[in-house]
C-alpha positions in Angstrom: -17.2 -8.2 12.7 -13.7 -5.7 13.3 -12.4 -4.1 10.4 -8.7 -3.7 11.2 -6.1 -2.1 9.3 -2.5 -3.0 7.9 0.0 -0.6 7.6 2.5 -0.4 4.7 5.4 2.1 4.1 6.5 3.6 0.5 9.6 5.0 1.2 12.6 6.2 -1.1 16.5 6.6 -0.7 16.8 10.4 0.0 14.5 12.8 0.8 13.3 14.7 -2.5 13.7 18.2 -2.5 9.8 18.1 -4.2 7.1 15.9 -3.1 6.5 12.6 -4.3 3.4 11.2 -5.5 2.9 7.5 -6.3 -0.6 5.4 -7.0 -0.4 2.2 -4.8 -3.1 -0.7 -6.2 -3.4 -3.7 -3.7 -5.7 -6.7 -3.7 -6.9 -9.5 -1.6 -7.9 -12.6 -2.7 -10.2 -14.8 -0.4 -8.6 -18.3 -0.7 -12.0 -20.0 0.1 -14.0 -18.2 -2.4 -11.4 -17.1 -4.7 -12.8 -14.1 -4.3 -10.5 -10.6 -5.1 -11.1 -7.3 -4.3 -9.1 -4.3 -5.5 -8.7 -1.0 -4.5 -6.4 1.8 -5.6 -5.3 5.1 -3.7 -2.7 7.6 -4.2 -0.1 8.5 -1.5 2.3 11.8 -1.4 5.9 11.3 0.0 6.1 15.8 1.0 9.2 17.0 0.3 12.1 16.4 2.7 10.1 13.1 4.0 11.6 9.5 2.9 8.6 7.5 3.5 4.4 7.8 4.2 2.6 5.1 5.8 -0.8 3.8 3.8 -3.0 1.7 5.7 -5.1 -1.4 3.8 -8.2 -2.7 5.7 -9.1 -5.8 6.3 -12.5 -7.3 7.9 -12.2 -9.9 11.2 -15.3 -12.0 11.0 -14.1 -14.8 13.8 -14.9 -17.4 10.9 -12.0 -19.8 10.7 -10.4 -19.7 6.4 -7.2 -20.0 4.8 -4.9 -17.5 4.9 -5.5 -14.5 2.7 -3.3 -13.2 0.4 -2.3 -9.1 -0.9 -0.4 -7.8 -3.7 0.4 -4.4 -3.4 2.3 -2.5 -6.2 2.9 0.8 -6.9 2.6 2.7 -10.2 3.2 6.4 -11.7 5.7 8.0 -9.5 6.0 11.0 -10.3 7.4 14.5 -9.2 10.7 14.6 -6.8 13.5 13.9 -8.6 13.7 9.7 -7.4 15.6 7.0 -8.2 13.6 4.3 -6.4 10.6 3.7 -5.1 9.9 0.7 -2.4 6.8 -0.9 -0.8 7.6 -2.7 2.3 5.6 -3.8 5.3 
């Protein structure tokens, strides 16, 4: 089996003159099994940055399955002075 990783960006409009800290909760659910796995992490944008890249693993076992699925959301900005906050792949 790989493990491979998925890269994500939270980014924001301008640059805050403080850094940004946001918690970013994603999950995977196994379409075979139903199965769902979360996990939850905390990502700084530093000051004078726009964006941080966060990576979410993933395991390649070479068994044919459905697709699987993420949700990723983001939750308690705080710091920076923001006006909006974005997740995007």
């Amino acid at each position: 089996m790989m493990q491979t990783k998925k890269p994500y960006t939270v980014s924001i409009e301008e640059a805050p003159k403080e850094a940004v800290t946001v918690d970013i909760t994603y999950d995977v659910k196994d379409t075979d099994t139903g199965e769902v796995s979360q996990e939850t992490k905390t990502v700084t944008i530093e000051a004078g940055k726009k964006s941080v890249e966060f990576k979410v693993s993933n395991v390649d076992d070479n068994i044919k399955e459905n697709d699987e699925v993420y949700n990723v959301g983001i939750a308690n900005p705080t710091d920076g002075g923001f006006e909006k906050v974005v997740v995007s792949l």
